[in-house]
C-alpha positions in Angstrom: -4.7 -11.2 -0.3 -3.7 -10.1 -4.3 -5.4 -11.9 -7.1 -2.8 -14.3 -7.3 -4.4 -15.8 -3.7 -8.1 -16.2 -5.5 -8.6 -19.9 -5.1 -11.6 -22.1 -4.3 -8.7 -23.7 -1.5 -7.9 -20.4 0.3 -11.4 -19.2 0.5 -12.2 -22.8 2.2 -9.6 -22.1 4.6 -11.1 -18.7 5.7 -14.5 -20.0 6.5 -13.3 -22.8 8.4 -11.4 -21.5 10.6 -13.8 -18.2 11.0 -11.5 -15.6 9.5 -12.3 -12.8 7.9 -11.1 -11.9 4.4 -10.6 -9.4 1.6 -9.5 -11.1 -1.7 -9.0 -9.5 -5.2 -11.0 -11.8 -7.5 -8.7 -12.8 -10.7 -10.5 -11.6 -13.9 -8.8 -14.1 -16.4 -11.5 -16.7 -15.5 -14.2 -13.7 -16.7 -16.1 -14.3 -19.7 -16.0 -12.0 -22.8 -19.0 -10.3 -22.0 -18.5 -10.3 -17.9 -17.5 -6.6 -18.0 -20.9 -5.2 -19.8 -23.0 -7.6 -17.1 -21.2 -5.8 -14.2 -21.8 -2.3 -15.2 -25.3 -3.5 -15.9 -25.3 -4.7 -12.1 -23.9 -1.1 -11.0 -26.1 0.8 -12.7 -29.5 -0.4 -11.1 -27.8 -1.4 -7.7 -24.3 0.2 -7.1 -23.8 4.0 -6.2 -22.1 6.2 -8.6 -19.4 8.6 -7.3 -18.5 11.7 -8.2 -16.0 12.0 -11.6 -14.9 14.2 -14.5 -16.8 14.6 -17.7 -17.4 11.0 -19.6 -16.6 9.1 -16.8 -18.4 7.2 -14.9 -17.8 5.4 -11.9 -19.9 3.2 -9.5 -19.3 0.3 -6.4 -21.3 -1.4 -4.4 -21.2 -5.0 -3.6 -23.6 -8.2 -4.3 -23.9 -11.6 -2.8 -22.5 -14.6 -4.5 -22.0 -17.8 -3.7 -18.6 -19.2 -4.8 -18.6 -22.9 -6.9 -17.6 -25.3 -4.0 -18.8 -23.1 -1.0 -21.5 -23.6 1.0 -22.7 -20.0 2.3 -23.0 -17.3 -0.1 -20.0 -14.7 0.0 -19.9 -10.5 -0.3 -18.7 -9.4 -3.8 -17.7 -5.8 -3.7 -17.3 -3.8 -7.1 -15.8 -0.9 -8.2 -16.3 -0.1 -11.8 -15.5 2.5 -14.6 -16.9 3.5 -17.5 -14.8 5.9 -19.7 -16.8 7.6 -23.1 -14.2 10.3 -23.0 -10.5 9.4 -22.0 -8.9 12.0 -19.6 -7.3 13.9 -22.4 -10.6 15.3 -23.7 -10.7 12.9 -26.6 -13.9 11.2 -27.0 -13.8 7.1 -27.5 -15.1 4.8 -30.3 -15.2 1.8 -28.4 -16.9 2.2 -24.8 -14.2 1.2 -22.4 -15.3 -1.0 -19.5 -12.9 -1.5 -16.4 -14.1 -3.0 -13.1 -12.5 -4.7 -9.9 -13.8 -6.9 -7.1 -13.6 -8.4 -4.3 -14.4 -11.6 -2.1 -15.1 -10.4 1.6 -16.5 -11.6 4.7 -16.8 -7.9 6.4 -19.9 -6.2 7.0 -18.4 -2.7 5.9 -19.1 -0.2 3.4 -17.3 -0.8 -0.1 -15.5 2.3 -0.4 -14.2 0.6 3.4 -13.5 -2.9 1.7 -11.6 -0.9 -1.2 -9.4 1.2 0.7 -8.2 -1.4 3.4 -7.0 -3.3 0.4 -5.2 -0.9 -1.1 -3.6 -0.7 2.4 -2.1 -4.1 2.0 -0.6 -3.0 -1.0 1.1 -0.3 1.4 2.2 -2.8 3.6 3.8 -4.6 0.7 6.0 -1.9 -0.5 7.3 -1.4 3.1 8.1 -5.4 3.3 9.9 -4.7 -0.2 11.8 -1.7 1.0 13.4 -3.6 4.1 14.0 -6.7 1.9 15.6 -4.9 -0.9 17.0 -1.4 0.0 18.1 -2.7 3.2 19.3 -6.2 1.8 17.0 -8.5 4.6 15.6 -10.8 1.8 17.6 -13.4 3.7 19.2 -12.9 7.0 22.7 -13.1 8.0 23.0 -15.5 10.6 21.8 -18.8 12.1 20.4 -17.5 15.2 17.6 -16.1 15.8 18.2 -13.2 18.3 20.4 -11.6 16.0 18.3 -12.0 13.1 15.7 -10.2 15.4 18.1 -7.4 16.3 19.1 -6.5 12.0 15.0 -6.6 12.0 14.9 -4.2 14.4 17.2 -2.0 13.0 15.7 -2.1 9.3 12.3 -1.3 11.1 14.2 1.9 12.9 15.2 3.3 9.3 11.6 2.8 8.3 10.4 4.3 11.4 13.2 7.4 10.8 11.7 8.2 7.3 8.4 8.1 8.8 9.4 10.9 11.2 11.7 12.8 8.6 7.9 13.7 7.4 6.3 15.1 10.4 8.0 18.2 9.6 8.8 20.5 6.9 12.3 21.0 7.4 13.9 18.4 4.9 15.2 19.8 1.6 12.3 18.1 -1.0 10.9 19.7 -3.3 8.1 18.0 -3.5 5.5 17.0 -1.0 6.0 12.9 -0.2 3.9 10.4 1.6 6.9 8.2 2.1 10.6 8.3 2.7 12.5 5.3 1.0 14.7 3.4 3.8 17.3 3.8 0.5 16.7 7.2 0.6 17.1 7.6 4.8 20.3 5.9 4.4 21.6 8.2 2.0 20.7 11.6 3.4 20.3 11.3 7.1 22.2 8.2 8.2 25.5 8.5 6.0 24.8 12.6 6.5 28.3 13.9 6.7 30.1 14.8 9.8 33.1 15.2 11.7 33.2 12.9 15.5 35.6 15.1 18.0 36.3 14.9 21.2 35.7 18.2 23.5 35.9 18.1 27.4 35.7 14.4 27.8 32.6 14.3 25.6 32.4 12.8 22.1 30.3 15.3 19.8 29.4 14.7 15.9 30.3 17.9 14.3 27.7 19.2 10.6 29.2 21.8 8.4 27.4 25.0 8.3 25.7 24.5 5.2 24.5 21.0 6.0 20.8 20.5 4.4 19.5 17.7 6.0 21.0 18.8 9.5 17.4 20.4 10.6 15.8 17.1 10.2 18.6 15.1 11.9 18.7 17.3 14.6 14.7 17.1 15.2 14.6 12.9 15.1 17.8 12.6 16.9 16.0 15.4 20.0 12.6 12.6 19.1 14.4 9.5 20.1 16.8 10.7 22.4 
């Protein structure tokens, strides 16, 4: 869960009923001076990673035991010290930036970190099929054909997925993720021509149709 979800309550939940948990800690509650203690912490018991010139950059995690929990709780940090910003110019002020992290796994941080980003992943797909696909609310009042448009918006995310397994769509830059906006416009409203030839229906692409190699390879996939 995001920041927003860092509550005494919802941590209280997760222990009782056993589940485990990654939760972004909300920094407003920090004190002025929280952000010098933490690099402190990092640099006698976190691991620094690799980075540019003036910058530094450790994680590593402590235990901590939340006000109004019983058992102590993981606390994984990922902080940043910047002497130089990455224009070359060097900094007055030291700036300070850290992150953390409430979880009950027994994982590495760099672990922790990453599957958390993940669910900020997940988010942008649930935002894609609510918003470029209009499902923030559903059309009807039953339920199997709500399921059925869900399915369908899941097929368009699935489609862009695919359209990258190859490298026959006409980008011109290298993309981790096809917009179900942008699926719609290039390969499901791609233009062509339905006719009718020896008692067969065929969809008919101009000769100079870009997106036609990629159609051609999902529609041969699902087929």
């Amino acid at each position: 869960m995001d920041a927003g979800n860092d509550s005494i309550y919802n941590l209280k939940v997760c222990e009782k009923e056993g589940a485990d948990l990654i939760v972004k800690r909300n920094p407003r509650r920090e004190k002025p001076g929280a952000r010098n203690v933490v690099l402190m912490i990092a640099e006698q018991q976190g691991k620094q990673l690799p980075s540019r010139e003036g910058k530094r950059v450790f994680i590593g995690s402590i235990s901590v035991t939340p006000k109004g929990l019983d058992k102590p709780l993981r606390q994984v940090y990922r902080v940043v010290e910047r002497t130089i910003d990455k224009h070359g110019q060097f900094l007055l002020v030291l700036e300070i930036e850290f992150e953390s992290y409430w979880t009950s796994l027994d994982i590495e941080p760099e672990e922790v970190i990453e599957l958390y980003h993940a669910h900020g992943t997940c988010e942008q797909f649930h935002s894609e099929l609510k918003t470029d696909s209009d499902l923030e609310r559903f059309p009807s009042g039953k339920f199997a054909t709500n399921d059925l448009i869900l399915y369908l918006g899941c097929i368009l995310r699935i489609i862009g997925q695919e359209s990258l397994k190859g490298n026959d769509a006409p980008v011109h830059k290298k993309v981790f993720r096809r917009r179900v906006k942008t699926v719609i416009q290039n390969l499901i409203t791609l233009a062509s021509k339905m006719v009718r030839h020896a008692r067969k229906l065929y969809l008919k692409f101009g000769n100079n149709s870009p997106w036609f190699p990629t159609f051609k390879r999902i529609y041969d996939a699902f087929s």
